[in-house]
C-alpha positions as CSV (number, residue, x, y, z in Angstrom):
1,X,56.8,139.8,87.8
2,X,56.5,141.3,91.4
3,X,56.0,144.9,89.6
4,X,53.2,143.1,87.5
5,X,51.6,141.3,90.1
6,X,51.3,144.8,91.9
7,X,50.0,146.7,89.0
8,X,47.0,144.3,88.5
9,X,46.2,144.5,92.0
10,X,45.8,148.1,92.0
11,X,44.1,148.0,89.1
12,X,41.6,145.5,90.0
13,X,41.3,147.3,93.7
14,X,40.8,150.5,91.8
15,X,38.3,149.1,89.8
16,X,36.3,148.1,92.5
17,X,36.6,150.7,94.6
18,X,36.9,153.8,92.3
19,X,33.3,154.9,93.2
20,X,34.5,154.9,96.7
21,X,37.9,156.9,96.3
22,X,35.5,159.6,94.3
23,X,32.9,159.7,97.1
24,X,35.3,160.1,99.4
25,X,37.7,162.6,97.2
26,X,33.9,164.9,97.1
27,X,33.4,164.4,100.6
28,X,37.0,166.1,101.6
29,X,36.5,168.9,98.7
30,X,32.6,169.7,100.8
31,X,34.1,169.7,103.9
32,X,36.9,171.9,103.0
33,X,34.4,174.1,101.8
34,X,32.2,174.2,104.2
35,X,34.7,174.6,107.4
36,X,34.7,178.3,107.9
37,X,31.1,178.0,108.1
38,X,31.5,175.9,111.0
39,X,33.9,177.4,112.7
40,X,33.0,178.4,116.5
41,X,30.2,175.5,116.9
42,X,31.3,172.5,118.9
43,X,33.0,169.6,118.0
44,X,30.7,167.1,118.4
45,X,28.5,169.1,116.2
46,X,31.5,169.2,113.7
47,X,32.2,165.7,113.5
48,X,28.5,165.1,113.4
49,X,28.4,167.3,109.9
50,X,30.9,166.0,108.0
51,X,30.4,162.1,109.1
52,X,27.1,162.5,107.3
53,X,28.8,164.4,104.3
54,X,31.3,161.8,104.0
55,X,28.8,159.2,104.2
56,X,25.7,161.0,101.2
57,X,29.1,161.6,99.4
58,X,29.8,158.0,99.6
59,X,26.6,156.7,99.3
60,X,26.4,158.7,96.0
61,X,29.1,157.9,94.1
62,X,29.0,154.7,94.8
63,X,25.5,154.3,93.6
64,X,26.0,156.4,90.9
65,X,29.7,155.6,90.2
66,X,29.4,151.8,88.6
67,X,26.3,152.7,86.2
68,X,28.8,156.2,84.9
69,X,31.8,153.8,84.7
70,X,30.8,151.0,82.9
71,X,28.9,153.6,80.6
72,X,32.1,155.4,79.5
73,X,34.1,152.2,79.1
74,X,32.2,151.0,76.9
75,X,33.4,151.1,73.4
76,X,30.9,150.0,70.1
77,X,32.6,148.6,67.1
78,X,31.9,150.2,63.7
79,X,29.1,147.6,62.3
80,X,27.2,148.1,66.1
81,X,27.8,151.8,65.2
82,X,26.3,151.6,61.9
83,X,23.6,149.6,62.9
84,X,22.5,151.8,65.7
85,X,21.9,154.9,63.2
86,X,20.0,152.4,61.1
87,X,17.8,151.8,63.7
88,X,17.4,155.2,65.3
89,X,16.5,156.7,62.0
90,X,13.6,154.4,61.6
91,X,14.6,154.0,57.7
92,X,13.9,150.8,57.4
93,X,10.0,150.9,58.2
94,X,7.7,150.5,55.4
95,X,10.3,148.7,53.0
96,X,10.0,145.3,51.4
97,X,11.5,142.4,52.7
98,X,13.9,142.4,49.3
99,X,14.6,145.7,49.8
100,X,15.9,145.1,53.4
101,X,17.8,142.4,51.3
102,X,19.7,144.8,48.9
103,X,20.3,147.0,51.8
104,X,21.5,145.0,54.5
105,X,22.8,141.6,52.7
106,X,20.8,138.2,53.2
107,X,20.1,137.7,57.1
108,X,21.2,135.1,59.3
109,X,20.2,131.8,59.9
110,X,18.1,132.4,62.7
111,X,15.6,134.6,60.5
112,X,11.9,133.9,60.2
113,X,9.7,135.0,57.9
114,X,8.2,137.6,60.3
115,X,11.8,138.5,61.1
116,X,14.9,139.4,59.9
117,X,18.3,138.9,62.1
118,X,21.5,140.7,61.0
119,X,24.9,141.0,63.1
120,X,25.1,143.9,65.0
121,X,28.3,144.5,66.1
122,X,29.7,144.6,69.7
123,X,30.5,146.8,72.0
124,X,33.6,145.4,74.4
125,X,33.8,146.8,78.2
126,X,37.4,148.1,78.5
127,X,36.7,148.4,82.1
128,X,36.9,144.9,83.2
129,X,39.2,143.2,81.1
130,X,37.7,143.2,78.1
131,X,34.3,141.8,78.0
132,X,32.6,141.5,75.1
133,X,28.4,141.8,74.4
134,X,27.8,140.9,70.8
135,X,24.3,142.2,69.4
136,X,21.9,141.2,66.8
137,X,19.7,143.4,64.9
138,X,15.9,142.3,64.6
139,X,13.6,143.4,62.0
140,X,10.6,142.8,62.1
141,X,7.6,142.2,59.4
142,X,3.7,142.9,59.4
143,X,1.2,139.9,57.6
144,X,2.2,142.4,54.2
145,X,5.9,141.8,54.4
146,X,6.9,145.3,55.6
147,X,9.3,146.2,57.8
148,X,7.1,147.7,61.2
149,X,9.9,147.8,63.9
150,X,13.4,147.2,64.4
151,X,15.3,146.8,67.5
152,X,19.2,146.2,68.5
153,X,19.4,143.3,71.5
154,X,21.4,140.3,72.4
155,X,20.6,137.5,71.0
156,X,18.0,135.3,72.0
157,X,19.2,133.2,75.2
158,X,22.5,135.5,75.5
């Protein structure tokens, strides 16, 4: 239990502050890099160099680090998959509203008669613990019953 407790901290504290460890991980690499360049020039001058590498590095990964990690944890299922070609390729635009029928099944409840709402999938955030964003997939109809746009959103209210 002790072993467990311990994992999930470090997990958890990881999590948090893996942007951190990075920065400060790139920091040390610079630095390292950049010493023999610096040798012979004082030490306040030194120190003065690499506390403000240390802190852009930092700064950097930590404003960049979040958006990159929550972006590569995050897994789509197969229908959010499928419906994402659907709507990148645009081939829905111009069809009938039966047509959108025999393709795609009968919509959900929440339809209108300007638009069309099908499940679209999930996609579930591995990084923290599993949390889950389900999607719908609008389409929507001009005054001739033709598909004009479609998007992929959370629902309405969600």
């Amino acid at each position: 239990m002790l072993l467990l407790n311990i994992m999930l901290y470090v997990w958890i504290f990881g999590t948090l502050f893996m942007p951190y460890i990075i920065g400060i991980v790139a920091s040390i690499i610079i630095i390292y890099l950049i010493r023999k360049r610096l040798m012979g020039k004082n030490k306040i001058f030194k120190f003065f160099i690499y506390t403000i590498i240390v802190i852009l590095c930092v700064f950097i990964f930590r404003y960049l680090g979040y958006s990159v990690m929550l972006y590569l944890s995050e897994k789509p299922d197969k229908i959010y998959t499928e419906m994402q070609e659907i709507n990148d390729s645009k081939e829905l635009i111009g069809l009938s509203k039966e047509e959108v029928i025999a393709l795609l099944g009968e919509p959900m409840e929440s339809s209108t008669d300007s638009m069309y709402v099908y499940d679209a999938g999930t996609l579930t955030n591995y990084l923290f613990l599993g949390e889950r964003e389900f999607y719908d997939f609008f389409i929507f109809f001009d005054k001739n019953d033709k598909v004009k746009s479609t998007k992929i959103d959370l629902p309405r209210g969600g």
